[in-house]
DSSP file (Angstrom, degrees, kcal/mol; ACC not computed):
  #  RESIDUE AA STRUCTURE BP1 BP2  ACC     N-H-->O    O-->H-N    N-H-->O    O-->H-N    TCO  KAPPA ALPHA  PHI   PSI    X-CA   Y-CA   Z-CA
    1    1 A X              0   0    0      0, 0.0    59,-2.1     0, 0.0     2,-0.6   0.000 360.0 360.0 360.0 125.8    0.0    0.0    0.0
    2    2 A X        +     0   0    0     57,-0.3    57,-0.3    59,-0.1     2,-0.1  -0.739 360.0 173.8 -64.3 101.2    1.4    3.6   -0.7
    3    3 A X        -     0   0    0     -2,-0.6    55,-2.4    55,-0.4     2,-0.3  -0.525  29.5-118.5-112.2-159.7    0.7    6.0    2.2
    4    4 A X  E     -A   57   0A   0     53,-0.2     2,-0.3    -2,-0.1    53,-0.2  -0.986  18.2-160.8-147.3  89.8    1.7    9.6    2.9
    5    5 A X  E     -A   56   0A   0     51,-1.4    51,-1.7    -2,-0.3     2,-0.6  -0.731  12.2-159.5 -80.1 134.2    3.9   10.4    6.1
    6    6 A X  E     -A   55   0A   0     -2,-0.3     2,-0.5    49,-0.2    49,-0.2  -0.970   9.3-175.6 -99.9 110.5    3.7   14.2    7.1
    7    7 A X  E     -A   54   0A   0     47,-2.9    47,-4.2    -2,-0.6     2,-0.4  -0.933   6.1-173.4-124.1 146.7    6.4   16.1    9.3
    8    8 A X  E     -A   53   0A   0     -2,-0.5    45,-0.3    45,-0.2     5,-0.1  -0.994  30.6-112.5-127.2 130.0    6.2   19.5   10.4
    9    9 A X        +     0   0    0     43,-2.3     5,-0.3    -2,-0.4     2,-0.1  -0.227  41.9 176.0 -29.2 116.6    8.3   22.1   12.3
   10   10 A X        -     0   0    0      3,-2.3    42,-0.1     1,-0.2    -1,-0.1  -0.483  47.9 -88.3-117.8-143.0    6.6   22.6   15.5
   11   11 A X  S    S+     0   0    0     -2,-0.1    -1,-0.2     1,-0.1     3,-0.1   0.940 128.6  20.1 -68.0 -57.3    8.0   25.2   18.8
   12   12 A X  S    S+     0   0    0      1,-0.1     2,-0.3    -3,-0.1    -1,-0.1   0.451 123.5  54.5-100.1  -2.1    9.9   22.0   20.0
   13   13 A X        -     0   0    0     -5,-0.1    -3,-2.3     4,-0.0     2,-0.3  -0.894  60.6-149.1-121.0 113.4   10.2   19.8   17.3
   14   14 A X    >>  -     0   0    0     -2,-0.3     4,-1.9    -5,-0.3     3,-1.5  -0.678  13.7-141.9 -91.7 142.4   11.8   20.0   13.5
   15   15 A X  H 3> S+     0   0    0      1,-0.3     4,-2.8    -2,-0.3     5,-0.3   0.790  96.7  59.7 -57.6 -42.9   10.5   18.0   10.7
   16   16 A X  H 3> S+     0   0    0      2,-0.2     4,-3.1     1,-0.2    -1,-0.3   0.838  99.7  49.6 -70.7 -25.1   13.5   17.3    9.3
   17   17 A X  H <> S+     0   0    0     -3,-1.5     4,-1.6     1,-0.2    -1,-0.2   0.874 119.9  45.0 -88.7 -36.8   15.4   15.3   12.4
   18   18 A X  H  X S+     0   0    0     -4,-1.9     4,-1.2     2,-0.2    -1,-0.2   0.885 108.0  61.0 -80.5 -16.4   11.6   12.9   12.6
   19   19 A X  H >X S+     0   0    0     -4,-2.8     4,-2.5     1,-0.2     3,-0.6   0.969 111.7  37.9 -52.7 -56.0   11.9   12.7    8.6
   20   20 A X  H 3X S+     0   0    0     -4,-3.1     4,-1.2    -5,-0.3    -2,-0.2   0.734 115.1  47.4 -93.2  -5.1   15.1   11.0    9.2
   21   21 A X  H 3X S+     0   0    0     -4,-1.6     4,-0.8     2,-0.2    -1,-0.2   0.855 118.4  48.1 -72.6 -39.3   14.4    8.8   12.2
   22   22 A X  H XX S+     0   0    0     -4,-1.2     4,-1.3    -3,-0.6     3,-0.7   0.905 115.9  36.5-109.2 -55.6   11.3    7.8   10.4
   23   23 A X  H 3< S+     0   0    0     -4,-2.5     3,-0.3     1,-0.3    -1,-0.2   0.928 106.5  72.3 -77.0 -19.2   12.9    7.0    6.5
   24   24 A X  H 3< S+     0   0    0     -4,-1.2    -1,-0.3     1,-0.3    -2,-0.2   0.905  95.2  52.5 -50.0 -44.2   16.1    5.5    8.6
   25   25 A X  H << S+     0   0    0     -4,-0.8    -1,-0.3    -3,-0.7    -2,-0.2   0.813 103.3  88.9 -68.1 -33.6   13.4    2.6    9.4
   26   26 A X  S  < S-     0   0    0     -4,-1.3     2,-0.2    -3,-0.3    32,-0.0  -0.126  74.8-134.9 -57.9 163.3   12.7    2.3    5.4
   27   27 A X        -     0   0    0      1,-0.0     3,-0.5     0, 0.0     4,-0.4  -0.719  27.0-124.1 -97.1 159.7   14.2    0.4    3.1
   28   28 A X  S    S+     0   0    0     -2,-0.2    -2,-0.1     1,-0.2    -5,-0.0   0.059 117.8  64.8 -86.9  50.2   15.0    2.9   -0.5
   29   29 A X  S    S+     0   0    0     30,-0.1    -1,-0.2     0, 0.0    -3,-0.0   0.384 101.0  50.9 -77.3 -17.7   13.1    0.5   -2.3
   30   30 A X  S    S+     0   0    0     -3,-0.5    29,-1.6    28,-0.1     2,-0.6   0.700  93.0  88.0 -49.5 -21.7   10.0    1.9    0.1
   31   31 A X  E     +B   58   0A   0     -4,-0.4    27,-0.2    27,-0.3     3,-0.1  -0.711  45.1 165.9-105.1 133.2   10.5    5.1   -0.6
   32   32 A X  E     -     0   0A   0     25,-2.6     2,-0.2    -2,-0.6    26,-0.2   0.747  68.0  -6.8-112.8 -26.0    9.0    6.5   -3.6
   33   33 A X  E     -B   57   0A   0     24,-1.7    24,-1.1     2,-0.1    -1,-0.3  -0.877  46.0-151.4-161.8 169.3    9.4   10.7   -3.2
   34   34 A X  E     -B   56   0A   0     -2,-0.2     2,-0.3    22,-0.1    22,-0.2  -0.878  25.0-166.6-149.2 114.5   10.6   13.1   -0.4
   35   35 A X  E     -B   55   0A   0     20,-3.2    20,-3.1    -2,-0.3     2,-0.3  -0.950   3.0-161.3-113.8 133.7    8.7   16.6   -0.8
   36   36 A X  E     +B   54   0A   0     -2,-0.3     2,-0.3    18,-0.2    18,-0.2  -0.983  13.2 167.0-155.0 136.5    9.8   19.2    0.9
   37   37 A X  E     -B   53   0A   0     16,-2.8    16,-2.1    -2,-0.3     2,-0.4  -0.974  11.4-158.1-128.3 123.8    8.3   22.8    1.9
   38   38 A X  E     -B   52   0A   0     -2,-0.3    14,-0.2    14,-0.2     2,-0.1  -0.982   6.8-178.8-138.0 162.6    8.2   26.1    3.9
   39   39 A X        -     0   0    0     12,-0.8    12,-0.5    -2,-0.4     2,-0.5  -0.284  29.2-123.6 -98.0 175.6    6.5   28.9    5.3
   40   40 A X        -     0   0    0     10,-0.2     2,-0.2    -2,-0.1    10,-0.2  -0.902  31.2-166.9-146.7 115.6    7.2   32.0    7.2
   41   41 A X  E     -C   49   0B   0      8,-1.2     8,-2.5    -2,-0.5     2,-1.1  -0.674  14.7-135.0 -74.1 140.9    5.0   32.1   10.5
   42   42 A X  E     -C   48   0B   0      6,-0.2     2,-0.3    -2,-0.2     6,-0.2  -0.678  23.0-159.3-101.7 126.7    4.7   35.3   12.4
   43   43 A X  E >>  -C   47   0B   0      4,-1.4     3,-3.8    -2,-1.1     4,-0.6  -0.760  41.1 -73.0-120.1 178.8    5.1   35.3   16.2
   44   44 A X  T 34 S+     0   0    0     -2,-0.3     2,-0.1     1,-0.2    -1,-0.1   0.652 128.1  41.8 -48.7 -65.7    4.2   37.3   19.0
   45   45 A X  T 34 S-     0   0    0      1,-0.1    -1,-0.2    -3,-0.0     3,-0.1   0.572 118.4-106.8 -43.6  -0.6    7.0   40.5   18.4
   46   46 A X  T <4 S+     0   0    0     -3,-3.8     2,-0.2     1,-0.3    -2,-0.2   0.924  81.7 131.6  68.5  62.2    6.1   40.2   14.6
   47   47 A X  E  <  -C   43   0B   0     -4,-0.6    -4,-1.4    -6,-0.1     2,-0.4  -0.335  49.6-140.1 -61.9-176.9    9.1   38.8   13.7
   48   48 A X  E     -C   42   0B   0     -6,-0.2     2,-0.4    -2,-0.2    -6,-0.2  -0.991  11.2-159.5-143.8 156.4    8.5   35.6   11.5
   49   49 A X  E     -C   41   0B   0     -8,-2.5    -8,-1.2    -2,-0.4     2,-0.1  -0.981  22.8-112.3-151.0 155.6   10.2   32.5   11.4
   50   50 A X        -     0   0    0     -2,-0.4     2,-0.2   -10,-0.2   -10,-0.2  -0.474  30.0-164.5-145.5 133.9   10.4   29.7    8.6
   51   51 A X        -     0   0    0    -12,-0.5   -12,-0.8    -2,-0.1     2,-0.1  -0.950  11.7-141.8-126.7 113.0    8.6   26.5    9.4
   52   52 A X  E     - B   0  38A   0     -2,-0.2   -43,-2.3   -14,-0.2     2,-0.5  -0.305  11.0-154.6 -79.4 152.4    9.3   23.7    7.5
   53   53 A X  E     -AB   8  37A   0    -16,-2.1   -16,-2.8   -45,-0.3     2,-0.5  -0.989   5.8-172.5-137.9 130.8    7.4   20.7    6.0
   54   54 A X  E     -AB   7  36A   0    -47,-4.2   -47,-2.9    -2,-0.5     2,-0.6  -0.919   6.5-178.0-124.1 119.8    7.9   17.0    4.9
   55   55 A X  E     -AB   6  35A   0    -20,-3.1   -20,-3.2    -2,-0.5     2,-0.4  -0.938   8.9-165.8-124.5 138.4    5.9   14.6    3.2
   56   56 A X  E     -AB   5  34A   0    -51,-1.7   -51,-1.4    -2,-0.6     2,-0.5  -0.935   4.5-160.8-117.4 133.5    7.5   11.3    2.7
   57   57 A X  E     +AB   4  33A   0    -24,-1.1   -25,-2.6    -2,-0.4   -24,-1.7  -0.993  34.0 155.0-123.5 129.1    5.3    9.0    0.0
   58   58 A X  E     - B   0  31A   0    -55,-2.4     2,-0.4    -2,-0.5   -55,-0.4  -0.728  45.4-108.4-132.1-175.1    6.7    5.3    0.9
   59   59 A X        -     0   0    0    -29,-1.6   -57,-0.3   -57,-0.3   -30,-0.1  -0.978  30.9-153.4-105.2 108.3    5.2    1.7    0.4
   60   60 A X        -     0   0    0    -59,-2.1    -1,-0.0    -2,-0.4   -58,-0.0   0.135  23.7-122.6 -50.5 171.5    4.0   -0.2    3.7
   61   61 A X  S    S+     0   0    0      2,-0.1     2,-0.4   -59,-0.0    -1,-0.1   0.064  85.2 103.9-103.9  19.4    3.9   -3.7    3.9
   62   62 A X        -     0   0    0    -61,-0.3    -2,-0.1     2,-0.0     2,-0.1  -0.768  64.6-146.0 -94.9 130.0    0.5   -3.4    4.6
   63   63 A X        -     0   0    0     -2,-0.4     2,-1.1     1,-0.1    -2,-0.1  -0.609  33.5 -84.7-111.6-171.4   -1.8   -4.3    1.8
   64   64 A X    >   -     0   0    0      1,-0.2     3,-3.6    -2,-0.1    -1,-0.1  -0.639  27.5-163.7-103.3 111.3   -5.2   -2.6    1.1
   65   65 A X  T 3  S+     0   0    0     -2,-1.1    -1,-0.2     1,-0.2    -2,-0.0   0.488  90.2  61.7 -16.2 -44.1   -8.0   -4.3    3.2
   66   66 A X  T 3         0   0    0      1,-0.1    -1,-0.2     0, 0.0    -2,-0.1   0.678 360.0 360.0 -83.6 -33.4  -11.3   -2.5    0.6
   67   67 A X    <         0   0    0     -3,-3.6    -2,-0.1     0, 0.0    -1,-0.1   0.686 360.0 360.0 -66.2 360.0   -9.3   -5.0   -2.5
């Protein structure tokens, strides 16, 4: 089955260091794409600060239950 993992920047976590804990458990033939994205959030003194995004598209071992 192909699913869709999502990581985001949050205050206390970045995407990118659970993107890689997370594809370390893949194998690359599981891995089909790595997409990668950002933003510029504003916080409270109106500075802004760039929040990042990761979608991993992999193949489970799982297969699809509805075939």
């Amino acid at each position: 089955m192909i699913q869709v993992k999502e990581f985001l920047d949050t205050d206390s976590s970045h995407a990118e260091i659970r993107a890689n804990q997370f594809l370390a458990g893949l194998t690359d033939e599981q891995v089909i794409n790595v997409c990668y994205g950002s933003t510029m959030k504003s916080v409270f003194n109106g500075a802004e600060v760039q929040r990042s995004a990761i979608l991993v598209v992999y193949k489970s071992g799982e297969t699809n239950p509805n075939k």
